[in-house]
C-alpha positions as CSV (number, residue, x, y, z in Angstrom):
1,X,0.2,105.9,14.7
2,X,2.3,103.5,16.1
3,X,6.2,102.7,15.9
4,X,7.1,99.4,16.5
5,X,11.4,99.2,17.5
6,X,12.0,96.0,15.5
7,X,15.7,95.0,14.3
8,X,15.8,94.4,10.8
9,X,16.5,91.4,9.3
10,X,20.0,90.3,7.7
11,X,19.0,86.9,6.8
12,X,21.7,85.3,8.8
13,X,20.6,82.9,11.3
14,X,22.2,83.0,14.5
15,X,23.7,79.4,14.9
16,X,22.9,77.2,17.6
17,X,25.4,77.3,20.9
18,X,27.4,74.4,21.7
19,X,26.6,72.8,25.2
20,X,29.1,71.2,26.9
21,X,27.4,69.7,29.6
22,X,25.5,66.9,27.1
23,X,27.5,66.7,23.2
24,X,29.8,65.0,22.4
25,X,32.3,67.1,20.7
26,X,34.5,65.5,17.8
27,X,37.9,67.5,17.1
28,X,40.3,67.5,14.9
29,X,43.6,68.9,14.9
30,X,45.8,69.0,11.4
31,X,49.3,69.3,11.9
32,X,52.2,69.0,10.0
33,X,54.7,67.0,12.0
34,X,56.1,66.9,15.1
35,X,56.7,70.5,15.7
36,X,57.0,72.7,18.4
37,X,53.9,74.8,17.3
38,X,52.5,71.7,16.7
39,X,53.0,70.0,20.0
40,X,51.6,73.1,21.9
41,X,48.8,73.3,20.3
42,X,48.0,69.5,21.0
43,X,48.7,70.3,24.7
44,X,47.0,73.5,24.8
45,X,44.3,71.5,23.2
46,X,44.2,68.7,26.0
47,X,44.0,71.7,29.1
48,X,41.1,73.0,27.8
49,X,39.2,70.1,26.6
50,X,39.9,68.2,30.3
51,X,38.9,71.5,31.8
52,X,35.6,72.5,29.8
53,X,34.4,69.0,28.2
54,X,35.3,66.9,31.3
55,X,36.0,63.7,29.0
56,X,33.0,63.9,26.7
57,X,35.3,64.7,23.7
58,X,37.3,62.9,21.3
59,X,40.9,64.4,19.9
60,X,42.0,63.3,15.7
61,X,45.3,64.6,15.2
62,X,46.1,64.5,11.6
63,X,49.4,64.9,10.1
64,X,49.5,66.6,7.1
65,X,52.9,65.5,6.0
66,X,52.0,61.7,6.2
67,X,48.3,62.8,4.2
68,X,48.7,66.1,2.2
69,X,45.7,65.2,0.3
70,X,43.6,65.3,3.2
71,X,44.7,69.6,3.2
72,X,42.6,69.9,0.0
73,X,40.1,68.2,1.1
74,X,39.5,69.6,4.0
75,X,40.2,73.1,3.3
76,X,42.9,73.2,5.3
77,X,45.1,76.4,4.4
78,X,47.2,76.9,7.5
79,X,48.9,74.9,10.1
80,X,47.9,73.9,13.4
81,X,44.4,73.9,12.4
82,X,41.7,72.8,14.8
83,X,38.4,71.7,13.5
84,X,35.4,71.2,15.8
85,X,33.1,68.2,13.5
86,X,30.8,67.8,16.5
87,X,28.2,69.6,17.9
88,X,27.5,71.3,14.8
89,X,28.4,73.9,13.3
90,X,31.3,73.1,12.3
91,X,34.4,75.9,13.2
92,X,38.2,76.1,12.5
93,X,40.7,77.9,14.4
94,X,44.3,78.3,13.4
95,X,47.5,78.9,15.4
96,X,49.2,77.0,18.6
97,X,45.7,77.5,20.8
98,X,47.4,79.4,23.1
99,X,44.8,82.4,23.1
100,X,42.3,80.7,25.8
101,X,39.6,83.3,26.0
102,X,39.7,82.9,21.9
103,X,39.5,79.6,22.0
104,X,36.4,79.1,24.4
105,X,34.8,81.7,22.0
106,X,36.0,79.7,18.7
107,X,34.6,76.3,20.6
108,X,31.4,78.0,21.5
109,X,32.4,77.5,24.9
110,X,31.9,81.1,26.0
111,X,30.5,84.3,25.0
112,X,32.2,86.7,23.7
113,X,33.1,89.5,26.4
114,X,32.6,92.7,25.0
115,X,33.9,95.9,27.2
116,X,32.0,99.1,26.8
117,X,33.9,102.1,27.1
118,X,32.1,105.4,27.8
């Protein structure tokens, strides 16, 4: 008799992982106003794309003062919000961006670092 060791399956498919290297990544960052948490997560936004994406993305900020409708439609339900359109799948992530190792995980821009303890 044999016994095969086979995970079972949850009928979620594992995504796709972002590349860098070749996309062309599409963001989107809803704001509302000119605030301070706003403006850091713009700049915090900036570092990381010049670092990781070398030019080969493109930045939307969107105001959601001067557009409120565009909250509703987009789902937005808190503020700074980043939204990555491009590569697919699409991912949010709220807050100033200040959290870098988050952030490269959110983006799909590195794994997840998981520490074993024994």
């Amino acid at each position: 008799m044999k016994i095969k060791n086979e995970k079972p399956k949850t009928g979620r498919r594992k995504a796709p992982q972002a590349k860098a290297g070749r996309d062309k990544w599409v963001l989107r960052l809803y704001v509302a106003g000119q605030t301070l948490k706003s403006k850091t997560a713009f700049n915090n936004l900036k570092l990381i794309c010049e670092e990781q994406l070398k030019g080969k993305y493109s930045i939307e900020v969107i105001d959601l003062l001067k557009n409120p409708q565009l909250a509703r439609d987009n789902q937005i339900l808190a503020i700074p919000t980043l939204v990555r359109k491009l590569p697919q799948p699409v991912r949010n992530i709220i807050g100033d961006l200040s959290n870098t190792e988050r952030m490269l995980v959110g983006l799909d821009l590195k794994a997840l670092s998981v520490k074993l303890s024994k």
